[in-house]
VOMILO-418342 format. One record per residue (C-alpha): residue in one letter; x, z, y. Coordinates in steps of 0.001 Angstrom, whole numbers, padded with zeros to 6 digits, always signed. Each point is the difference from the previous one (the first is absolute). Example, Ala and Ser with C-alpha at 12.3 -4.5 7.8 and 13.67 -1.06 7.14 Angstrom:
# residues 2
A+012300+007800-004500/S+001370-000660+003440/
***
This chain:
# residues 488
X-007026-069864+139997/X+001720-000314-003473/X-000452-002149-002212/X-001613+002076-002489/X-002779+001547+002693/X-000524-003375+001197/X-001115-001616-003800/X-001783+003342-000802/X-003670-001423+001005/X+000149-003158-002221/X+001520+001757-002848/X-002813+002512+000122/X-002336-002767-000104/X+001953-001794-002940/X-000993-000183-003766/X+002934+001536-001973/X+001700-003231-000994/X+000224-000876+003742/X+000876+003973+000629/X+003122-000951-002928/X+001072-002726+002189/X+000385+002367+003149/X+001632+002412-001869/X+002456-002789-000931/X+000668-001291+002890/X+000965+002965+001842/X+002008+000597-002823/X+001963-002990+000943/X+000059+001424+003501/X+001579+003137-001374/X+002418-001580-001933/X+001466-002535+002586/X+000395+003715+001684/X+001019+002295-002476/X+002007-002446-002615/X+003180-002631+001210/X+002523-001767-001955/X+002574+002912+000111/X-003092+002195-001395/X+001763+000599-003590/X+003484+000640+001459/X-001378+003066+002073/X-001656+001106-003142/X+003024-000132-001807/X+002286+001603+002856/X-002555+003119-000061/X+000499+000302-003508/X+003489-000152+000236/X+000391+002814+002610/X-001933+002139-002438/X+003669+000592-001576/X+001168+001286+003056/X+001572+003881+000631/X-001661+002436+001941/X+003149-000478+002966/X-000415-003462+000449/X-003893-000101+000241/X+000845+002447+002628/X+002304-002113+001427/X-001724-003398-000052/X-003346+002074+001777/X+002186+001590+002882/X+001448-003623+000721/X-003300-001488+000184/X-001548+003003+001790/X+002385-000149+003132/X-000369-003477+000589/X-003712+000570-000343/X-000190+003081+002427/X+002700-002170+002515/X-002502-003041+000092/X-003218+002009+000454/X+001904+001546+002872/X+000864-002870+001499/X-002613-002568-000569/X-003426+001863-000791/X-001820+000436+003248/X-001151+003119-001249/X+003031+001820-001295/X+002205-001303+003135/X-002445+001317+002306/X+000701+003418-002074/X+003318-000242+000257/X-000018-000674+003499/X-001941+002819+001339/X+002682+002238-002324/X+002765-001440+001568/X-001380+000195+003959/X-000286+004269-000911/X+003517+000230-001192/X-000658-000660-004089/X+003376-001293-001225/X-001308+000224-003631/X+001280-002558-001925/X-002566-002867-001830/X+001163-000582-002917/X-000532+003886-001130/X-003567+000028-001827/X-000489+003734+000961/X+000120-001081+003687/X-003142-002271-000199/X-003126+001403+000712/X-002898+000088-003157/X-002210-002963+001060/X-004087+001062-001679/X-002904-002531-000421/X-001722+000461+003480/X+003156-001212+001573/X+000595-002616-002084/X-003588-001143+000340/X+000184+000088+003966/X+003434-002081+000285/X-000224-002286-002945/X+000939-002696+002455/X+003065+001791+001272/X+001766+000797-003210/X+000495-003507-000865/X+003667-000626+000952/X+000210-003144+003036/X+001833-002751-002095/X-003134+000257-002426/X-003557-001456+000839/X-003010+001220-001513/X-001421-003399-000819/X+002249-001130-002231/X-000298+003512-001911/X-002061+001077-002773/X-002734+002485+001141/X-001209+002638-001978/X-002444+002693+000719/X-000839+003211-002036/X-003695+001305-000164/X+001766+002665+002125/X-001700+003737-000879/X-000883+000480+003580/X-002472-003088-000411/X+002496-001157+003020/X+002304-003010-002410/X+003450+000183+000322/X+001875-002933+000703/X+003374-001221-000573/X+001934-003568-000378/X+002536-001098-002450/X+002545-003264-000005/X-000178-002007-003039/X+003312+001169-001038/X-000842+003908-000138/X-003562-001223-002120/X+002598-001878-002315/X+002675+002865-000309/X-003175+002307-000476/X-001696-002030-002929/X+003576-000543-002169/X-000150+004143+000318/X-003596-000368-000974/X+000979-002133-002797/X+002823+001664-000874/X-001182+003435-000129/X-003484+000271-000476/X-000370-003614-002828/X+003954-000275-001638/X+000329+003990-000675/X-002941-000357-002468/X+000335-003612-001669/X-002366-002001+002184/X+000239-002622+002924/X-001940-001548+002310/X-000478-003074-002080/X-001925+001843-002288/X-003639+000541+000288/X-000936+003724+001739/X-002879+001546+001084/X-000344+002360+002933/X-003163+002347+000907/X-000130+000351+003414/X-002072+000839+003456/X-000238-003628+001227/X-003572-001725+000388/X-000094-002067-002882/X-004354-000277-000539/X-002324+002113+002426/X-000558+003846-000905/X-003398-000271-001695/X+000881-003101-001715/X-001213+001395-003883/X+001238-002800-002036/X+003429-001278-000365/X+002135-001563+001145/X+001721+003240+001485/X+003324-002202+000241/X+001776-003375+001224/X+002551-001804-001773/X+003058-000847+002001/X+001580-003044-001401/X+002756-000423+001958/X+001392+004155-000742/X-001357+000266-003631/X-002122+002959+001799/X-003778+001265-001360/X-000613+001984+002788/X-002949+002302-000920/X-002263+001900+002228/X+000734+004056+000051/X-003224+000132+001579/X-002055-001259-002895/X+000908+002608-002777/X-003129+001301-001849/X-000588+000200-003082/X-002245-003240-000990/X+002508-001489+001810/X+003240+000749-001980/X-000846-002630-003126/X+000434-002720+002328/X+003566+001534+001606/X+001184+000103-003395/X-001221-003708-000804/X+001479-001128+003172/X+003494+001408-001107/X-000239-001635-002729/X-001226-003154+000649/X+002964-000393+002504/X+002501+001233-002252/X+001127+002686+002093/X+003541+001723-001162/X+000439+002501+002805/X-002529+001880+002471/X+001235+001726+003930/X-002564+002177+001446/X-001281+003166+001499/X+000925+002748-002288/X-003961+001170-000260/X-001430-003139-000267/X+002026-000906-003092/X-000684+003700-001500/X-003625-001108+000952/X-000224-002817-001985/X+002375+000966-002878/X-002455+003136-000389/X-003272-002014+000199/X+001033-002863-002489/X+001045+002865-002346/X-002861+002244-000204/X-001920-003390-000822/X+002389-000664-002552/X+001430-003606+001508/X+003024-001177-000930/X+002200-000916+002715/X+002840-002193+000130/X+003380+002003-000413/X+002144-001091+003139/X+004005-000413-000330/X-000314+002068+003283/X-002321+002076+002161/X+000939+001082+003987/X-002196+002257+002118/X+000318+000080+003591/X-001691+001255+002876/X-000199+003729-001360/X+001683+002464-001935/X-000425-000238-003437/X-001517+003242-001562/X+001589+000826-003769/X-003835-000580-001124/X-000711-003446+001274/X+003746-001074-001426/X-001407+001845-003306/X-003382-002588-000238/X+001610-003051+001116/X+002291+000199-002599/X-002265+000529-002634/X-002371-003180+001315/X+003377-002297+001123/X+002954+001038-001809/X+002510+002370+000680/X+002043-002378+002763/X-001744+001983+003303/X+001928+000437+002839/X+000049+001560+002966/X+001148-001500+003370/X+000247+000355+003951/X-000348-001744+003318/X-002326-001200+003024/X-000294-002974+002043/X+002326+001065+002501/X+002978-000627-002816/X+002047+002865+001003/X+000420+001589-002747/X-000538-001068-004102/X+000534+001684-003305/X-000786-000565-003420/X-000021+001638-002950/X+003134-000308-002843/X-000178+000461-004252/X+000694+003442+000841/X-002576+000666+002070/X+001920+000489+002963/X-001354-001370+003406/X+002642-001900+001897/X+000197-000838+003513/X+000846-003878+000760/X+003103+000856+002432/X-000227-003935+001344/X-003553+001443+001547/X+000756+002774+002019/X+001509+003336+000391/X-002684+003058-000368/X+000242+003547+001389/X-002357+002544-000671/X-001117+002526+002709/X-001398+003067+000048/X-003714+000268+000890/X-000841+000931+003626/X+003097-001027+001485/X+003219-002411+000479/X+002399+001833-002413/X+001311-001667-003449/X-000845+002615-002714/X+002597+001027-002629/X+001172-002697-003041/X-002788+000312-002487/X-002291+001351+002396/X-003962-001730+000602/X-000649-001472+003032/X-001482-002574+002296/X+001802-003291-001178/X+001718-001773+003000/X+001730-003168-000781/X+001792-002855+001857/X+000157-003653-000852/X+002803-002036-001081/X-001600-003481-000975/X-001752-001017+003059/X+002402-000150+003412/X-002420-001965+001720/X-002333+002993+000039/X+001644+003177-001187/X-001749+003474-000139/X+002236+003126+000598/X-000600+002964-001414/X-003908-000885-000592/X-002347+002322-001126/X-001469-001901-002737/X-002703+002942-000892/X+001457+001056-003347/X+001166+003264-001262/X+002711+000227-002943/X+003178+001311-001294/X+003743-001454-000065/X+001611+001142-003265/X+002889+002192+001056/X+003363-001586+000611/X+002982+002291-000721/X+003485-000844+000788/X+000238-001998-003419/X-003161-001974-000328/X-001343-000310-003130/X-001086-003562-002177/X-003144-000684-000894/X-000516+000240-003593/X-001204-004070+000399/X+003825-000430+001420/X-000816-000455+003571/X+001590+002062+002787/X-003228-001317+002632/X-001291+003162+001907/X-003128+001353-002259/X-003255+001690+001678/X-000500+002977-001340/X-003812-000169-000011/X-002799-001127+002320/X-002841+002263+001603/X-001871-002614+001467/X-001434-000190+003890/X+001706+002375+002268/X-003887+001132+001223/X-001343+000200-003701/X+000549+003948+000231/X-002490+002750+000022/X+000454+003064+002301/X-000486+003425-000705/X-001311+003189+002001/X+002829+001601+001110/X+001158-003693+001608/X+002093-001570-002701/X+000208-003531-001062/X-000360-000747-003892/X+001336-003430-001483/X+000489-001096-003370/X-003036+001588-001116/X-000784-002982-002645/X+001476+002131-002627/X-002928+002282-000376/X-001250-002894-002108/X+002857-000595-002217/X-000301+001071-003775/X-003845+000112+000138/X-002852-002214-001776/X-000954-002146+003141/X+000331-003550+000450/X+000132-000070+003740/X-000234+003025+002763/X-000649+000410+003374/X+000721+003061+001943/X-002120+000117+004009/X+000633+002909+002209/X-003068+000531+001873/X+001139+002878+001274/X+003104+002627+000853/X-002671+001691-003035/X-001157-002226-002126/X+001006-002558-002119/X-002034-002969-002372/X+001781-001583-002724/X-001508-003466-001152/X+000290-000453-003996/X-000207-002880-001827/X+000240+002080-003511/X+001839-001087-003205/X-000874+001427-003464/X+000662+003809+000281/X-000510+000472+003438/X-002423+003344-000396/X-000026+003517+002354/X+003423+000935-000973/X+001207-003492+002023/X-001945+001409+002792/X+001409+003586-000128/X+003752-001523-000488/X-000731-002258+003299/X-001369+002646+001912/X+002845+002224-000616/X+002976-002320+000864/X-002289-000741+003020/X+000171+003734+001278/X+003568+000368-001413/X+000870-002443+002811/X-002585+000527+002719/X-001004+003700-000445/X-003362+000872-000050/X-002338-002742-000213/X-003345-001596-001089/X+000107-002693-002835/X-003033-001990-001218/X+000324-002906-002148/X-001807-003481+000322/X-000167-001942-003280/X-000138-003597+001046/X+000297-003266-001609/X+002911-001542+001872/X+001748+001393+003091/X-000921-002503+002861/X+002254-002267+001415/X+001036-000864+003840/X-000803-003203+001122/X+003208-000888-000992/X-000575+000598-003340/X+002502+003216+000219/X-000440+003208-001607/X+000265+003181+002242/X+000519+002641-002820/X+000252+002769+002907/X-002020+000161+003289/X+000167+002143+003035/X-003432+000637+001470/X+000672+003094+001615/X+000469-000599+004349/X+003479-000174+001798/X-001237+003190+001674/X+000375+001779-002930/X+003488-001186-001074/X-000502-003317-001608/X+001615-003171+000930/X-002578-002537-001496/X-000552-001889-002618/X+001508-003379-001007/X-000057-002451-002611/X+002994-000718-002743/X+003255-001571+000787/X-000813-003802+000673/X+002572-002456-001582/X-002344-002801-000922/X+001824-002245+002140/X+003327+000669-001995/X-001930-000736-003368/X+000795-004053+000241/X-004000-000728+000351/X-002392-001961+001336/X-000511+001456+003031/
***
């Protein structure tokens, strides 16, 4: 049992000063974990290999990559016992060649946990962390205190130092963790963490009589930068304006978790300031990016190496191309994930034979865009698969959407409407809709606010329609909560 499960019954049973004091201490917990004395050197080294050429980023990965693919091969129960079997049928493929590894997906990972740590490491003196996993099934992986310390310099580095802030400084971050019991109606919705200058404020509790006390909270802590799901900060930024609240302006504002939509970037700005950014990851730390003054979205190369494969099968697509995002670790030996299937679909930008700066000055490998879950797709009569469908929405007077498939047939498209939002919104939906997915039913549902997992995450589209009939599910957003540097 962690520590955090174990506590969770007192806490729940604590007054909110006491609840403070929890949040605190695991704070401290986190930070004997997270933080060591060599803490500001790595942050420093990151941002010093920022100045680095295209070549030798190439060069210091395929170092690091070989040794990683010669240890995992050697020492990790699970890939040796790969390897093995290869070599008994006559496999002379060499190891250190990434395109000789198999692609490793969750269900695997989730039935040999155990066997992908490598032998010289032992599970109880590693970190454990667990995502809500989509399946309902949690995934779990372990992490030295090293690879947690290499990973939060990157963290500070890349997603505080790019925009002016640190982790001395007071933040807020609006998250899926239990912080007060569902129905709980009056605040507070939050716990101060002491020890990591953290409010850490419930997503779950957003509603409108609600949002005074958010922005008191914000204030009252002096709060100078917030991290969050990219809905649940649209959420609030939306509901504080259209009561007219003044917010605090933050130096900086980071969505995780989700893409973020051009709209929600749009209201945040307007309720935080214009410093909102958008950035990757998940728990598994495999791969990172964040996003430049230019708007750019690069890739941490210290984190891992990402691929992107074409749908349906085990072929890389073309440079530039979407696909199913399959990336391998570099910062954590002791467990290292090969060619995992983290769940996400995106876009490398293009490499040519010269590559091409960023206009920020940084020659990092960029994501071209994000498209969210690989199973957040809708289908289509004649058997296709349609992703990216979010941009339907774009342009339009909404302040959140929600497009369900409840059938190869028909389609119902939640709407939480913004000023303007009239017939003509529905017409333009409808036809972008059936632009993509042919001939279709569309009705609209005008709703207050677009529910919320239990997670607190925003599914912005859903798959209802049976495997039968071509669909592969339905799945929540890309989990990186444990990457945020939280309480959890």
């Amino acid at each position: 049992m962690s520590l955090k499960s174990s506590l969770m019954p007192l806490y729940r049973r604590s007054p909110a000063a006491v609840k403070n004091l929890f949040g605190t201490v695991y704070g401290h917990y986190l930070n004997y974990w997270r933080y060591g004395p060599r803490s500001e050197a790595l942050v420093h080294e990151a941002l010093e290999r920022e100045s680095w050429s295209a070549e030798r980023w190439e060069s210091w990965q395929g170092e690091r990559l070989a040794a990683l693919l010669h240890g995992a091969a050697s020492n990790v129960p699970y890939y040796r016992e790969h390897w093995r079997a290869r070599r008994a049928r006559g496999d002379t493929s060499p190891v250190d060649r990434l395109e000789n590894w198999p692609l490793l997906d969750k269900s695997t990972l989730r039935a040999n946990a155990a066997a992908l740590v490598a032998e010289h490491a032992s599970t109880r003196s590693m970190f454990k962390l667990e995502t809500s996993g989509t399946s309902g099934t949690p995934i779990t992986t372990w992490r030295s205190r090293e690879a947690l310390r290499q990973w939060y310099a990157l963290v500070e580095a890349r997603w505080r130092r790019w925009y002016g802030v640190t982790r001395f400084d007071n933040w807020g971050i609006l998250g899926g963790q239990e912080v007060a019991p569902v129905d709980q109606s009056d605040p507070p919705f939050w716990l101060w963490n002491g020890a990591g200058n953290q409010l850490y404020m419930s997503s779950l509790h957003l509603k409108p009589q609600n949002i005074p006390a958010y922005v008191r909270a914000m204030d009252d802590h002096e709060v100078v930068h917030l991290y969050g799901y990219s809905s649940s900060l649209a959420e609030l930024a939306r509901m504080a304006l259209d009561q007219g609240l003044k917010l605090p302006q933050m130096k900086a504002v980071v969505t995780n978790a989700e893409p973020l939509e051009p709209y929600q970037r749009t209201v945040m700005s307007e309720a935080f300031g214009p410093t909102v950014h958008s950035s990757y990851g998940m728990s598994e730390a495999v791969a990172a990016a964040s996003e430049c003054s230019d708007g750019a979205l690069h890739l941490w190369p210290e984190v891992g190496v990402v691929e992107v494969f074409a749908d349906g099968s085990d072929e890389r697509v073309p440079s530039g191309s979407a696909g199913r995002l399959v990336c391998t670790g570099l910062l954590n030996p002791d467990m290292p994930l090969i060619r995992y299937v983290v769940g996400d679909r995106g876009a490398l930008e293009p490499s040519g034979s010269v590559p091409v700066a960023c206009g920020c000055g940084r020659a990092m490998p960029r994501l071209a865009r994000l498209e969210g879950r690989n199973v957040d797709n809708l289908v289509t009569a004649d058997g296709r698969k349609v992703f990216w469908v979010n941009p339907v929405l774009y342009g339009l007077p909404i302040a959140e959407g929600q497009i369900v498939q409840e059938a190869v047939d028909r389609i119902v498209v939640n709407v939480v409407p913004a000023a303007g939002f009239d017939d003509g919104t529905k017409s333009e939906i409808t036809d972008r809709l059936r632009l993509r997915l042919g001939p279709i039913d569309v009705t609209f549902k005008t709703v207050d606010a677009i529910p919320r997992g239990a997670n607190g995450k925003f599914r912005a589209v859903i798959n209802q329609v049976p495997s039968s009939a071509g669909s592969t599910g339905s799945s929540g957003s890309t989990a990186a909560a444990a990457s945020s540097g939280t309480t959890e």
